[in-house]
C-alpha positions as CSV (number, residue, x, y, z in Angstrom):
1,X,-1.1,-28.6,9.7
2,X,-4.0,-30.8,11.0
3,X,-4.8,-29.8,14.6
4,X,-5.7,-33.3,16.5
5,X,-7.8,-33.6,20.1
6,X,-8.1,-36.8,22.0
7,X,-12.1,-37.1,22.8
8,X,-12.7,-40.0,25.4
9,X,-12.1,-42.8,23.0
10,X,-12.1,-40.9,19.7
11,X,-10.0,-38.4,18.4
12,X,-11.3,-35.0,16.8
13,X,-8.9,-33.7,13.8
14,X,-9.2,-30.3,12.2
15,X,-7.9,-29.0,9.0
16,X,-8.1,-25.4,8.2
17,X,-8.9,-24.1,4.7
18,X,-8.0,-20.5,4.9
19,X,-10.5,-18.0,5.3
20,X,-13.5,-16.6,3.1
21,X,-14.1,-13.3,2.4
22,X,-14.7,-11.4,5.4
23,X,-11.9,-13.1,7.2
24,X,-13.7,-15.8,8.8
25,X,-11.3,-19.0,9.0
26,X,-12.8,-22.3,7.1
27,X,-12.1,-25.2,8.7
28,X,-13.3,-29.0,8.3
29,X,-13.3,-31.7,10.9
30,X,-13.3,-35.0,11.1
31,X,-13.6,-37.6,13.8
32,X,-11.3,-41.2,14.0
33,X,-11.6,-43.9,16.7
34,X,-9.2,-46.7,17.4
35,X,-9.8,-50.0,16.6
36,X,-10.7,-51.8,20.1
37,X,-7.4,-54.0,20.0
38,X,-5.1,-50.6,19.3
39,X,-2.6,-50.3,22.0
40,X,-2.6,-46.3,23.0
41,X,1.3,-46.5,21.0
42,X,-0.6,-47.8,17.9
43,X,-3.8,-45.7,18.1
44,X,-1.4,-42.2,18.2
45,X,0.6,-43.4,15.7
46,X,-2.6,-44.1,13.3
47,X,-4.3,-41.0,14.2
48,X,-0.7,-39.2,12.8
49,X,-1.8,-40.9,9.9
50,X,-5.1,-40.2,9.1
51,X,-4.3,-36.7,9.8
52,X,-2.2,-35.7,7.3
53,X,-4.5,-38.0,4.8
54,X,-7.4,-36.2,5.9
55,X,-5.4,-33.2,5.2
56,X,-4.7,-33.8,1.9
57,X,-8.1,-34.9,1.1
58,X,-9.1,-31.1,2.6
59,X,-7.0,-29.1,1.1
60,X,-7.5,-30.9,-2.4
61,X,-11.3,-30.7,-2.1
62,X,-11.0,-27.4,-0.2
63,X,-13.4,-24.7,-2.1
64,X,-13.2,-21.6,-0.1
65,X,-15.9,-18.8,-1.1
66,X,-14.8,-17.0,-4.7
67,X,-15.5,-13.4,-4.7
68,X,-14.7,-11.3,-7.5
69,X,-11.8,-8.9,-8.2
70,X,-13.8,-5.8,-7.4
71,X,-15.6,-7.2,-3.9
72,X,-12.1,-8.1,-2.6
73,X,-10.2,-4.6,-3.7
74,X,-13.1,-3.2,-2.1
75,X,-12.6,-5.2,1.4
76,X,-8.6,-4.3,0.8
77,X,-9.6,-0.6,0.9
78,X,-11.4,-1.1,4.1
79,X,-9.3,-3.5,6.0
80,X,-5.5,-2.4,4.6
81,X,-5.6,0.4,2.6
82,X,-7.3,3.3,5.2
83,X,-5.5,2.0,8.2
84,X,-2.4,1.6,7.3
85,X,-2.0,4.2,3.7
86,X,-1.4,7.8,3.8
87,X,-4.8,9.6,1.9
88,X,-2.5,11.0,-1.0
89,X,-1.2,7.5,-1.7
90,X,-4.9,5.5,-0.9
91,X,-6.5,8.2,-3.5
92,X,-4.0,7.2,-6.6
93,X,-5.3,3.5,-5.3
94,X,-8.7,4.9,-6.0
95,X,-8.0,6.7,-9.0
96,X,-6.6,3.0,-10.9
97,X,-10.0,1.4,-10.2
98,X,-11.5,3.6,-12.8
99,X,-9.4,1.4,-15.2
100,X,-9.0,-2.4,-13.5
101,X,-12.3,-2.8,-12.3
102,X,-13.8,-2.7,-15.8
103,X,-10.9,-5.0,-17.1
104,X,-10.7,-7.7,-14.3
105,X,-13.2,-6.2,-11.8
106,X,-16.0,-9.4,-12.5
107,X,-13.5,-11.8,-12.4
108,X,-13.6,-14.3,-9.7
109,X,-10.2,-13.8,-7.6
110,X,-9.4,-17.5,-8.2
111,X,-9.7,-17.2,-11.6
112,X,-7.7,-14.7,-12.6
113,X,-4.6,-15.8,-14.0
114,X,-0.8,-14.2,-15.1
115,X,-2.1,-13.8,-19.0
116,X,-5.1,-12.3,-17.7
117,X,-3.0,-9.3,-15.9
118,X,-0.7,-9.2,-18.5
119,X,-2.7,-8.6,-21.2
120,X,-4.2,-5.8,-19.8
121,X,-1.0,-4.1,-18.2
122,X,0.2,-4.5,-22.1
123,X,-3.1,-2.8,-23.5
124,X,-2.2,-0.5,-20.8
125,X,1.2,0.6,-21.7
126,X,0.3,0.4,-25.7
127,X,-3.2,2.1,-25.8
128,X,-3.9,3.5,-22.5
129,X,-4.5,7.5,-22.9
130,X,-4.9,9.8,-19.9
131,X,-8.2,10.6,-18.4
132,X,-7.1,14.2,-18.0
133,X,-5.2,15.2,-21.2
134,X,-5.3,11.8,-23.8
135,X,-2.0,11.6,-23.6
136,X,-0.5,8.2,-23.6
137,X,0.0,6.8,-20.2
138,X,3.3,7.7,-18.4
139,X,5.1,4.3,-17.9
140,X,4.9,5.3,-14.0
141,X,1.3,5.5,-14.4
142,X,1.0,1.5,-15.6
143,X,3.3,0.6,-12.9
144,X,0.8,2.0,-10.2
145,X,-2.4,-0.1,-11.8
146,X,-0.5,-3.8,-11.4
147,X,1.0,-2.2,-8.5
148,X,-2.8,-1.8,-6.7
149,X,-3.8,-5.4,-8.5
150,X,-0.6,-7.0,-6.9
151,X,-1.5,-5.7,-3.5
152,X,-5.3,-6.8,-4.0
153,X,-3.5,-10.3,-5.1
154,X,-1.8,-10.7,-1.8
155,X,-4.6,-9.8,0.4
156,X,-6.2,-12.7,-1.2
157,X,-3.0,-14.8,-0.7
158,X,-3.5,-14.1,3.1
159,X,-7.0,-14.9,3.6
160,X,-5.9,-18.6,1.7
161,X,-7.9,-17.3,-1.6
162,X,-5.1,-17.9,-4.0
163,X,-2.0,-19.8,-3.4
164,X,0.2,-16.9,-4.6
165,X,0.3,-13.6,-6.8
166,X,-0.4,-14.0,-10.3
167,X,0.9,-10.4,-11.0
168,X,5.1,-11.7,-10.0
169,X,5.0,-13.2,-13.6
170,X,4.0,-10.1,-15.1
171,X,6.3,-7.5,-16.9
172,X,5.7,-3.7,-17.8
173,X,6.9,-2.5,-21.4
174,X,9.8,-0.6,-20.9
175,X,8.3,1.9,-23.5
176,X,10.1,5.2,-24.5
177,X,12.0,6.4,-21.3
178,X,11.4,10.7,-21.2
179,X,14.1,12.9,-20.5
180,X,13.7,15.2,-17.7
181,X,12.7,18.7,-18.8
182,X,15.0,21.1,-16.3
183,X,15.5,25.0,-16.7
184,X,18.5,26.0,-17.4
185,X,20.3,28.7,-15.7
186,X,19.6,31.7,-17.9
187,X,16.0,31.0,-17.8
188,X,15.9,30.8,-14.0
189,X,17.8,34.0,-13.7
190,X,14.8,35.3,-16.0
191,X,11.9,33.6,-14.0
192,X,13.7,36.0,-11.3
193,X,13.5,39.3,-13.3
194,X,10.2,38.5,-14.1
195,X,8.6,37.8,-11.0
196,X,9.7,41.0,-9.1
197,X,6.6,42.2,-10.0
198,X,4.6,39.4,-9.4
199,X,2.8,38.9,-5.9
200,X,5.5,38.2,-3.7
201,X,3.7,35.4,-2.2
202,X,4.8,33.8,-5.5
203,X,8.1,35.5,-6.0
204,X,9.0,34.0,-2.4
205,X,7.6,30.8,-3.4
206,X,9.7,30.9,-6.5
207,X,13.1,31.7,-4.9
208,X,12.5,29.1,-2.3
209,X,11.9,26.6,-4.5
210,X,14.7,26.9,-6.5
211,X,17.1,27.4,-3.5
212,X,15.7,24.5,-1.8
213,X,14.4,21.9,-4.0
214,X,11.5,20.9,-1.9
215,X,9.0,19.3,-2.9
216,X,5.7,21.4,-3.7
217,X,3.9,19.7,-0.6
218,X,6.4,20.3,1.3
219,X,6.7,23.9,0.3
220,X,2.7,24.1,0.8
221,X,3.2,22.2,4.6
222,X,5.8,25.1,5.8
223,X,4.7,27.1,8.8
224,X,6.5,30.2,10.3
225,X,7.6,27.9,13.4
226,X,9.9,25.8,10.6
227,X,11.6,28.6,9.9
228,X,14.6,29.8,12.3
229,X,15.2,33.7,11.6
230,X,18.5,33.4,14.0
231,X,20.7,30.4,12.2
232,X,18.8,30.8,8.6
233,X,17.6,27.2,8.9
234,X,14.5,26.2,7.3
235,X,13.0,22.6,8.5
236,X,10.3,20.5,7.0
237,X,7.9,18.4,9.0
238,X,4.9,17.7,7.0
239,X,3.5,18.4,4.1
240,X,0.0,19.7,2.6
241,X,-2.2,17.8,0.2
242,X,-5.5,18.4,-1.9
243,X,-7.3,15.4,-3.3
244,X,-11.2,15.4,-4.5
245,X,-12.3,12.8,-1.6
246,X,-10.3,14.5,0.8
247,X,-9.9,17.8,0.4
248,X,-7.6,19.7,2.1
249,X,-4.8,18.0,4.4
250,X,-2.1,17.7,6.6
251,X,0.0,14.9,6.0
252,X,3.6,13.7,7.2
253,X,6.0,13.6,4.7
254,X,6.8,11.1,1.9
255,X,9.5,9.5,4.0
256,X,11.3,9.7,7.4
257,X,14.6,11.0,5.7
258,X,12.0,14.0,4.3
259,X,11.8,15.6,7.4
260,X,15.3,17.6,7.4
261,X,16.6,20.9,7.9
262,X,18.3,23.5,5.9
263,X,20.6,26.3,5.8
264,X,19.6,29.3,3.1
265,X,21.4,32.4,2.1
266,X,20.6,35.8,3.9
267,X,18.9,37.2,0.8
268,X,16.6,34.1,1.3
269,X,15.7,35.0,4.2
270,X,15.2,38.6,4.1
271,X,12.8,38.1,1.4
272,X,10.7,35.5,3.6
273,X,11.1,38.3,6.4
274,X,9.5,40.7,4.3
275,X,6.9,38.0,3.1
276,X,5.8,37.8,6.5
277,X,5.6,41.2,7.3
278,X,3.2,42.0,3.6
279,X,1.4,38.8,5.5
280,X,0.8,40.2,8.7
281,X,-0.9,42.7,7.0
282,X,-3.0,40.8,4.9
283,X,-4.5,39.3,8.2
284,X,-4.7,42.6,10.1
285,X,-6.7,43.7,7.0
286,X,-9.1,40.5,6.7
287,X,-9.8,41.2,10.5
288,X,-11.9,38.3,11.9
289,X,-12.3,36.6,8.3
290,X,-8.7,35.8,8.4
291,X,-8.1,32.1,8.9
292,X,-4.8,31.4,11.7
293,X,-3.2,28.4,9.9
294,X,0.6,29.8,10.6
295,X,1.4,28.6,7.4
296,X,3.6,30.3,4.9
297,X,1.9,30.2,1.2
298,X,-1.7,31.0,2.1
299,X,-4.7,32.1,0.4
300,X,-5.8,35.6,0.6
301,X,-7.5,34.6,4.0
302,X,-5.1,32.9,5.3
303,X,-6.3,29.3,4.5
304,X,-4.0,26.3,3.4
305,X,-2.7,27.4,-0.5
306,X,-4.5,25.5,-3.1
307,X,-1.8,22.7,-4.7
308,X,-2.9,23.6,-8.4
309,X,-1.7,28.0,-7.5
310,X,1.6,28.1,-7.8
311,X,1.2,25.6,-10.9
312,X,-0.9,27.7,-12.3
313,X,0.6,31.2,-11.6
314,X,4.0,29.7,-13.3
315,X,2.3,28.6,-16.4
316,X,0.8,31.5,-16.9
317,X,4.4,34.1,-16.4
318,X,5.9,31.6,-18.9
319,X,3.0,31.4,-21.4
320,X,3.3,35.5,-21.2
321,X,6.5,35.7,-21.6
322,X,7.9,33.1,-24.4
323,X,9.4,30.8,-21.7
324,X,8.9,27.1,-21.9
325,X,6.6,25.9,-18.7
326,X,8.2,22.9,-17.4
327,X,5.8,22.6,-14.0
328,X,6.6,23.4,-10.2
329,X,8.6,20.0,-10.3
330,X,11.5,21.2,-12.5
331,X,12.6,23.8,-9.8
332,X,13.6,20.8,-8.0
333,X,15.4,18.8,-10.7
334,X,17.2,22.3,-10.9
335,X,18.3,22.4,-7.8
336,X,19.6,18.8,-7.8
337,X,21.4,18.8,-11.4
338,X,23.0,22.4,-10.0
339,X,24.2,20.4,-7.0
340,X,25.6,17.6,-9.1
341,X,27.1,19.9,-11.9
342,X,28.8,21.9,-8.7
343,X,30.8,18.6,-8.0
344,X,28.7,18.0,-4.8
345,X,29.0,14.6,-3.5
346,X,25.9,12.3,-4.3
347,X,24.9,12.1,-0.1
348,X,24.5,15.0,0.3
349,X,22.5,15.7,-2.8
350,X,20.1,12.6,-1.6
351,X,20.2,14.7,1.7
352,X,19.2,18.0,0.9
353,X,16.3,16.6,-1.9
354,X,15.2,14.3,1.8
355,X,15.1,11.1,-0.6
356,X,14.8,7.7,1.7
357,X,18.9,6.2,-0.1
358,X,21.2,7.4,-1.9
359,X,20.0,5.1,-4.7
360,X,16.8,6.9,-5.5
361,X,19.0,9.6,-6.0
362,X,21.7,8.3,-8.4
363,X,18.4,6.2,-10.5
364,X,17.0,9.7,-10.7
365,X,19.5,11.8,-11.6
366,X,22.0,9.1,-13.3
367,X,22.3,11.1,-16.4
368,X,23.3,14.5,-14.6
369,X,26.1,12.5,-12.7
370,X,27.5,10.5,-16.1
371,X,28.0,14.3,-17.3
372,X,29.9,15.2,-14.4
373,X,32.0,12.0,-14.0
374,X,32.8,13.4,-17.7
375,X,33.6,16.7,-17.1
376,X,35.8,14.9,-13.8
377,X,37.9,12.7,-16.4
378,X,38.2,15.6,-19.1
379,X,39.5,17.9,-16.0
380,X,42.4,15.1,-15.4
381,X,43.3,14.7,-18.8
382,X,43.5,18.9,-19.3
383,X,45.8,18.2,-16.3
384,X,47.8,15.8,-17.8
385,X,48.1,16.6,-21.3
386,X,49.4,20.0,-19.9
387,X,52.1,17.9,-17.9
388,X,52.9,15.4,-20.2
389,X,53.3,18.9,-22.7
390,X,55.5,21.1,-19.8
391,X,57.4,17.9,-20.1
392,X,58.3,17.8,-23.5
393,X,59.0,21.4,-23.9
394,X,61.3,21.1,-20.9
395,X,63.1,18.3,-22.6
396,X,63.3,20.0,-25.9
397,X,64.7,23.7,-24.4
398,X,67.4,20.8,-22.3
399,X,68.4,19.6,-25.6
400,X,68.5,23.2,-27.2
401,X,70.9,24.2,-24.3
402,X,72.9,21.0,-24.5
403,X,73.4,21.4,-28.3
């Protein structure tokens, strides 16, 4: 809306064009006087006037400064993304630009239009391959790139660039939807034969894992002051990353509702009891070399565990020993699919796994809880058909009597 100033016998009226590229506001400005024979009435009603026609001649006319794709993401890093994103999440953002800033990187922000995204979100899904193995691109992994182009797209919305995201008209393939590879139950209970004579670092990491279902970062964030030898309760309160720009660090975790406690079985916590103990003495060994991070899975001087170890130390007991390796991640679909197959209501699932509703849960795991809504229905109709059978035998031996 034009902004209008009374000036001695003129009037001053500004109209603001957004802002340019480092945030600066663009305005233009123009300056009306009243015919002589105005009454003061007639002069503010004619000033309302050329306002808003002054305005429309602005904002038609109004060429703020292009910049292209890649100077803006850029500024977006700086100005939104390291204030307000946690480093895990801002170095995906990072990781994306080896793929968007070639595609649409030189295109002028202004420019770039719906087809322009959606042709290379498509290429994306169809032809994309994986930087670290060739595999074709996760469907999660496409979502992220016009996820970081949509956010780019807004901040330009802000600063009056673009009047609004090109990236709402674009769609994602659905492409071929994976089914979750979990262990079964035999071949956890043989992960646990196996690894009694692993490094108990990694057998505790192991048991924990499976009787816990956190998350690996959270498992990696765990310090001796989380855990409460007394009432067996286990609480997480951060979480610890790895990233190539970062390196190692502390983080809090993925969402409020992560941070939760937990109750474990004795046998849980006798092993972590002798963990510590086999730890103490790893440290009294190291002497002065031994790094005081209080944290549970360490190196062998006590330093923050690497995120790729217990990855790695699983791959390789399964590779040895004719098991199929589905990653540190399955442990915790375990835990939530033996939850759900347990008849354990879907709150307290989305509780214990620390998941932000009880809708990320049921999206997630939909396919576990269809099979146990089935088993549920089968277990009535056992139930019945054995009634509605007792019934007719206790007819037919009436009948028998009677006759």
């Amino acid at each position: 809306m034009a902004n209008i100033r009374k000036r001695g016998n003129s009037y001053q009226i500004r109209v603001s064009c957004g802002y340019d590229k480092d945030g600066n506001q663009v305005t233009k400005s123009m300056t009306w006087k009243p015919e002589p024979s105005m009454t003061e009435k007639q002069a503010e009603k004619e000033v309302q006037k050329q306002a808003m026609l002054f305005e429309e001649r602005c904002l038609k006319g109004c060429t703020v400064t292009s910049v292209k794709f890649e100077e803006l993401a850029e500024k977006w890093f700086e100005e939104y993304g390291k204030p307000n994103l946690r480093n895990y999440t801002l170095d995906g953002m990072r990781k994306v630009t080896k793929r968007v800033y070639p595609a649409i990187g030189h295109l002028k922000v202004d420019k770039i239009t719906s087809r322009h995204i959606q042709q290379f979100i498509t290429d994306l899904s169809v032809n994309g391959k994986s930087l670290r193995d060739g595999n074709t691109l996760a469907r999660k992994t496409v979502v992220h790139h016009l996820s970081f182009i949509s956010d780019v797209m807004t901040f330009a919305v802000k600063l009056g660039m673009i009047p609004d995201n090109p990236c709402s008209a674009v769609i994602v393939p659905k492409g071929k939807k994976k089914e979750k590879e979990i262990y079964t139950i035999d071949e956890v209970k043989r992960l646990f034969e196996l690894s009694e004579n692993a490094p108990m670092k990694y057998r505790t990491f192991l048991s924990l894992s499976v009787y816990s279902g956190f998350r690996r970062a959270e498992m990696l964030g765990l310090e001796w002051k989380d855990v409460d030898f007394e009432n067996n309760i286990i609480s997480i309160r951060r979480t610890s990353n790895y990233t190539t720009a970062y390196g190692y660090f502390t983080d809090t975790t993925k969402t409020k509702t992560s941070q939760r406690s937990m109750k474990f079985p004795a046998h849980i916590m006798e092993l972590l009891k002798d963990w510590k103990a086999e730890q103490a003495k790893q440290a009294e060994l190291m002497g002065n070399k031994w790094v005081n991070t209080d944290r549970l899975f360490t190196k062998d001087n006590g330093e923050p565990m690497f995120t790729g170890m217990p990855y790695k130390w699983l791959e390789r007991l399964c590779t040895a020993n004719n098991l199929p390796f589905y990653g540190i991640h399955s442990l915790r679909h375990f835990y939530a699919s033996t939850l759900i197959n347990a008849n354990v209501d879907v709150a307290t699932v989305s509780s214990a796994l620390g998941h932000s509703a009880i809708g990320t849960t049921t999206n997630i795991y939909l396919h576990a809880f269809q099979n146990a809504n089935a088993r549920a229905g089968e277990a009535i109709a056992s139930v019945l058909d054995f009634t509605s059978a007792k019934d007719d035998k206790d007819k037919s031996d009436g009948e028998d009597t009677a006759s």
